[in-house]
N, C-alpha and C positions, 0 to 999 in steps of 0.2 A: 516207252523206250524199246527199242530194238538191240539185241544183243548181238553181237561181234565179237565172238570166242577167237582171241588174236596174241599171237608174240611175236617181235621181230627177231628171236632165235630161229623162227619156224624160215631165216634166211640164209642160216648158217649152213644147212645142208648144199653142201658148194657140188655142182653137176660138171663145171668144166664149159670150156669158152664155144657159144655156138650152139650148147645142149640148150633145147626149146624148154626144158622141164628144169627155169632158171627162177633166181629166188626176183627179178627184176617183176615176176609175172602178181607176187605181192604188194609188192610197191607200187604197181602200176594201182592196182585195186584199193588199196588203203587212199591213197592220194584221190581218188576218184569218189570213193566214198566221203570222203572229208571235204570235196568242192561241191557234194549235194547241196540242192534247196532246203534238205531236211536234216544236215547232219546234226543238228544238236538235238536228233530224236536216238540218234545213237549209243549203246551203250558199248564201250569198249572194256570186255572181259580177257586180262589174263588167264592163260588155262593152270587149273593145277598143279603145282610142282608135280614131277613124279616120285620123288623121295617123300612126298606128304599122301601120295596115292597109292598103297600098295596095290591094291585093285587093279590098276592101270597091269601091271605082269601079271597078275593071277587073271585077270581076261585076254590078254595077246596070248598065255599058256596055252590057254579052250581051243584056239585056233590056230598055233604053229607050235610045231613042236622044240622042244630047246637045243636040240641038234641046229637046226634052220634059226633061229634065235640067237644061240652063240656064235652063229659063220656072219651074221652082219654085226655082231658088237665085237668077234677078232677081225673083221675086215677092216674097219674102225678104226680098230686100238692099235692096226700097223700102219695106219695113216691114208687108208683107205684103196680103192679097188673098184671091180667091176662084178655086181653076180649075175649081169648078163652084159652084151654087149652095149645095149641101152641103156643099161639102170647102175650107175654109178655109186657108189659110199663113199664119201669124204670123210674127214677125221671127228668129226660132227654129228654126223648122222645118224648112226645108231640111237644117240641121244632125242635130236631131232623128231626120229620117227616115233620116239617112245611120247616125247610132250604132244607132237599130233595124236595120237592114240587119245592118248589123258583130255585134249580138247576137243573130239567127237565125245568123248565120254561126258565131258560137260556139257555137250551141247544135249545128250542125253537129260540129264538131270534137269537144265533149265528150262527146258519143252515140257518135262513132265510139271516140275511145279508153277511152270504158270498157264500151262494150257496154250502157249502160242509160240511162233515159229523164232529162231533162230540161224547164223549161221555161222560155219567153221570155218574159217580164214586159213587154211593150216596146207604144208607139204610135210614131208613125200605125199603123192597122193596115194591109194590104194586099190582100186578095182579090178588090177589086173594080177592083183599077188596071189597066189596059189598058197596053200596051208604051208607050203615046204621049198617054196621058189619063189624066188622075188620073179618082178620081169617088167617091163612097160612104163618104168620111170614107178614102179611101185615095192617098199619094202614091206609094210603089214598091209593087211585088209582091212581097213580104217572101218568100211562101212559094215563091214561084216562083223567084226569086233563088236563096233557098236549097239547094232541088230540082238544080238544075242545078251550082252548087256543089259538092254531094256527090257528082256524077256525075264530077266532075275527082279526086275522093281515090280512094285506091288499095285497091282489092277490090271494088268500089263500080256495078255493072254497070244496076242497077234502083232506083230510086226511084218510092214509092208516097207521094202528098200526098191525106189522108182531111182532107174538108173537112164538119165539121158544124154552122157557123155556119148560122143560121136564112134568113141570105139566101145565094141562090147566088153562089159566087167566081167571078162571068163572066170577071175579069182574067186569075186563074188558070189556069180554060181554057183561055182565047185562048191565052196564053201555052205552054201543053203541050200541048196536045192533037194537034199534028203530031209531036212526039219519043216515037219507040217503048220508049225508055226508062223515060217519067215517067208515070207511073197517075195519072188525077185519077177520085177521087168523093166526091160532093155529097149530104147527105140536106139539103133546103132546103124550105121553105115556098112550095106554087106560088101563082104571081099572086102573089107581093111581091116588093119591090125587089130586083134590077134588071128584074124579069120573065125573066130567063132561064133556062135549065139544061132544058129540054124533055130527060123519058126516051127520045127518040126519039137522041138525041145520041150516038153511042158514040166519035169520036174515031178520026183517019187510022189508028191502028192497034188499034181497037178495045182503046183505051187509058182511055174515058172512060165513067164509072157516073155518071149523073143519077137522085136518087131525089127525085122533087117530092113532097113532103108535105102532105098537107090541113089549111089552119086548124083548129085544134081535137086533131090528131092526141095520143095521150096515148104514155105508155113504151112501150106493149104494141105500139102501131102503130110506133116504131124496133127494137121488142127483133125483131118477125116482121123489117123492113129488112134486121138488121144479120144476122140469122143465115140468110135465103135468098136476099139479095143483096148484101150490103156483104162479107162476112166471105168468099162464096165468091169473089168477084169478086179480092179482096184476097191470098186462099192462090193462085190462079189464075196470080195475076204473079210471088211473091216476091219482092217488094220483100228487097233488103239495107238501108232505111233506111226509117223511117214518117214523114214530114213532117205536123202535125195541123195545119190552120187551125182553132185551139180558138175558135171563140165562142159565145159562151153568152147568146144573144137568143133563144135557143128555149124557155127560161122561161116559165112562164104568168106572172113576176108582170113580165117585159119590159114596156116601151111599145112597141115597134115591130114587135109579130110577135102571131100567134094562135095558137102552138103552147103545148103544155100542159102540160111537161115541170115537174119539180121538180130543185133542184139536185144531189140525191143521184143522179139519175137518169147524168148524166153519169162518175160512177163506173162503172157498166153499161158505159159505153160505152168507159170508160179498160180496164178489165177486158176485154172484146174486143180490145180493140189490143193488151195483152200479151199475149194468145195466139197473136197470129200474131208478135212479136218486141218485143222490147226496146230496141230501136234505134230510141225514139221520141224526135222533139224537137215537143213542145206550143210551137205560138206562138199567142198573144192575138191574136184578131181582135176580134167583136162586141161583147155585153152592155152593156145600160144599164142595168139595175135593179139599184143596188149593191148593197145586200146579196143577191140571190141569183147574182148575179154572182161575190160574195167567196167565199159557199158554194159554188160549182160550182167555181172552182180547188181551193179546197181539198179538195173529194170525187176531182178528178182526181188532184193530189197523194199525198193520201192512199192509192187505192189502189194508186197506184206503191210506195208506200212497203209498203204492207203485204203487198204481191207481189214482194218483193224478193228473187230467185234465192241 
């Protein structure tokens, strides 16, 4: 059985009419996964309460401070706002963001006890949240929370976070890139939002892989990426745990990105990450384009499934 860390509260965080970072982009996905050949290999996991998790705040604490903490739970509690021009609170969300948290953190836990991959069904996404600024349709640093999380369980020495959303996780960096323990790399679209991730970046302990990618790039230009620098870079560290910032805006049939990928293609790239281990937790960042959005989890899924040790 394959796990599916999911709640349809994670739909309540309401964007506003038009906003592409809509709860329709779950729906699309659960429905998609539920019309597989193999859905009754699926396990469907509510995530944690967070009133049964205290952890869940004493790990978002590690990484933002409760200044930046309290401005999205009063944004909230007066019915919500904007803490950038992008990235909206609804009356929900504060909430929202916290049971996303609580389910990368399960997906944490059930990677480690059973040795095989996962994924987090979950919004807000996170890779573009900075410790102290939301921004990019992102309130916490889901994968970076995570990251550090799995650093506290026991055998657990290295953590690698393979971020292939089409925009680069400036959050995420920020956030690792001084801990010699956490590997961050980025295959991203250069010159798009946020503008960041320069190859020139390698990170305090030359812990950090920036692969800016050209508008237009197709498979062949990640398949060369991932085998003479994602995959070396990746066996390099041995990560004990693979943290994936999964988003899938790298699509040609995306709105907001010029990359030229097809949904199948992300299977390629699920297929690489089981080669270096099994100890993967996929969490939902990106994608707008629903159906090829819905296609590309399920191609990740799918070859988890059909690479099943």
């Amino acid at each position: 059985m394959f796990p599916i860390i999911y709640s349809e509260f994670f739909m309540l965080h309401e964007t506003g009419r038009l906003h592409p970072e809509r709860p329709e982009r779950l729906s699309a996905i659960v429905e998609a996964l539920k019309a597989s050949a193999w859905a009754d290999r699926l396990d469907w996991q509510a995530p944690t309460p967070v009133e049964k998790r205290p952890v869940v705040m004493a790990q978002i604490e590690q990484i933002h401070p409760q200044s930046y903490i309290q401005e999205i739970q009063q944004l909230a509690a007066r019915g919500g706002g904007h803490v950038d021009p992008d990235t909206p609170v609804s009356r929900l969300s504060y909430d929202v963001a916290l049971l996303a948290v609580s389910a990368w953190l399960d997906g944490v836990d059930r990677v480690l006890a059973t040795g095989t991959p996962a994924f987090v069904l979950a919004r807000p996404p996170g890779h573009h949240a900075l410790s102290s600024r939301g921004m990019g349709f992102c309130l916490f640093s889901n994968a970076a929370i995570a990251a550090h999380y799995a650093l506290e369980q026991p055998g657990i020495e290295r953590v690698a976070i393979l971020d292939w959303d089409v925009h680069h996780g400036n959050g995420t960096q920020a956030i690792v890139e001084n801990n010699p323990q956490i590997a961050y790399c980025s295959l991203h679209q250069w010159g798009a939002y946020p503008r960041t991730g320069a190859g020139s970046e390698r990170g305090a302990h030359n812990n950090v892989l920036n692969i800016p990618m050209l508008a237009g790039s197709e498979v062949a230009h990640y398949r060369q990426a991932f085998e003479k620098e994602v995959m070396p870079f990746l066996q390099n560290f041995q990560p004990d745990i693979l943290i994936v910032s999964a988003g899938y805006d790298a699509n040609a049939a995306d709105p907001l990105a010029g990359i030229e990928l097809q949904p199948e293609d992300f299977g390629l790239f699920t297929d690489y990450c089981l080669t270096l281990t099994r100890r993967i937790v996929f969490g939902l960042e990106g994608g707008y384009d629903l159906k090829a959005l819905a296609k590309s989890v399920v191609a990740t899924v799918e070859r988890c499934l059909l690479q099943k040790s």
